[in-house]
C-alpha positions in Angstrom: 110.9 87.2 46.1 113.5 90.0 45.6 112.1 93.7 45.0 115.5 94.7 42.8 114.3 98.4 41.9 113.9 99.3 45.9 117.0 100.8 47.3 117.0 101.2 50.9 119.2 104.2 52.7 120.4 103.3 55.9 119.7 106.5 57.7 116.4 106.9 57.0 114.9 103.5 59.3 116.8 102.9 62.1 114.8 99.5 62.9 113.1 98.3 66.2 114.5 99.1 69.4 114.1 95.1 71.2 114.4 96.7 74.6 111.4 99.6 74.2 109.9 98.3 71.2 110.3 101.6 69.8 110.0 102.4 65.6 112.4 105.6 65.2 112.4 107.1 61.3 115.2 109.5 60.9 114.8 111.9 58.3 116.5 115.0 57.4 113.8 117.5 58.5 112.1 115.4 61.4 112.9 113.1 64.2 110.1 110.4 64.5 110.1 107.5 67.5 107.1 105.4 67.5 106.4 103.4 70.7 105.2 100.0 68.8 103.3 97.3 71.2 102.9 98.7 74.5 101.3 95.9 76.1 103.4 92.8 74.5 106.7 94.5 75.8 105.4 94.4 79.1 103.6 91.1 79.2 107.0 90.2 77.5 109.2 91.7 80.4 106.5 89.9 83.1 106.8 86.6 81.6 110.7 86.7 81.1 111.4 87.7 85.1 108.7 85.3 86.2 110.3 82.2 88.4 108.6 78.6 87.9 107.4 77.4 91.6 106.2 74.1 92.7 103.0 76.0 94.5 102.0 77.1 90.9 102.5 74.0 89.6 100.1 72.4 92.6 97.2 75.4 92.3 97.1 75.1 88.3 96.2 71.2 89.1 93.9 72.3 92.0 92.0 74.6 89.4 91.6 71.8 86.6 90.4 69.0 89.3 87.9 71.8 90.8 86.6 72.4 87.2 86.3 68.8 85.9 84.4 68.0 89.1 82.0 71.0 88.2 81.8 70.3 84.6 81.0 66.4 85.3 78.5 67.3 87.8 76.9 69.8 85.6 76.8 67.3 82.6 75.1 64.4 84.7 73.0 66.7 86.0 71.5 67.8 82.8 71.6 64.1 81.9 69.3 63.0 84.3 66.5 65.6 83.6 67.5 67.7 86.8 65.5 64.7 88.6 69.0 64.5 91.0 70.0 67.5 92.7 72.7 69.5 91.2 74.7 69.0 94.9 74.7 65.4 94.5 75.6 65.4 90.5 78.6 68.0 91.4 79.6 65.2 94.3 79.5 62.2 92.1 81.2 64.3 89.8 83.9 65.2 92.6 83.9 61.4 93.8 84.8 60.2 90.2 87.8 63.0 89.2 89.6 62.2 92.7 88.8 59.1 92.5 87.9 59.2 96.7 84.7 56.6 96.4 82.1 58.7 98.5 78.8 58.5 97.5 75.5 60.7 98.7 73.4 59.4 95.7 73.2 55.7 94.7 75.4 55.1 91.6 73.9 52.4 90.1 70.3 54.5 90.0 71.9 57.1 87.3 70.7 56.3 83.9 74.0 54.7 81.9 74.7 57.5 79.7 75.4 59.3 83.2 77.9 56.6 84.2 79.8 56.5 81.4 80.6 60.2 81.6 81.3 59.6 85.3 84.0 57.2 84.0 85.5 58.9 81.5 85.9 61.7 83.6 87.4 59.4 86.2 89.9 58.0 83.7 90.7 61.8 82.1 91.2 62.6 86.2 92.9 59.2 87.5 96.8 57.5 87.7 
């Protein structure tokens, strides 16, 4: 949609400065520079400087494993009544997303709503 009637003077709106993110409004009376999204033009300058590493890459996929363990342990917990202790829920859980086979509560004694979770958790987590 065109706006025909409007007629826009190029020296009254000089734009948006992509470097300071910066409105400036010349008039012929004032001078006005507007500093326009502080926190984006930094988070903007952060994010293009910042270098990819492989220890980022290994820590982001320490923090998910550590948090679907936590999650499946909390979820079989609250399955089974809080009858098991949370410790051994959170290392079934643990067992089941790195797929390591330990076991400090018998696996077959969880009710089968519990064991499903378990192995959908350790498919979500495995190869």
């Amino acid at each position: 949609m065109q706006n025909f009637g409007y007629v826009r003077e190029g020296s009254f709106l000089s734009g948006i400065d992509c470097q300071s993110n910066i409105v400036q409004a010349h008039n012929e009376n004032t001078d006005v520079a507007i500093p326009l999204f502080n926190s984006r033009s930094r988070f903007h300058k952060f994010w293009s400087s910042y270098q990819w590493r492989m220890r980022h890459y290994f820590y982001i996929h320490l923090i998910v494993f550590f948090i679907n363990s936590l999650l499946s342990g909390m979820i079989v917990w609250a399955i089974e009544g809080k009858q098991v202790p949370f410790i051994d829920c959170w290392f079934i859980g643990a067992t089941c997303v790195f797929t390591c086979g330990l076991q400090t509560y018998p696996f077959a004694s969880f009710s089968r709503s519990s064991q499903i979770i378990l192995l959908i958790f350790t498919l979500i987590s495995g190869k």
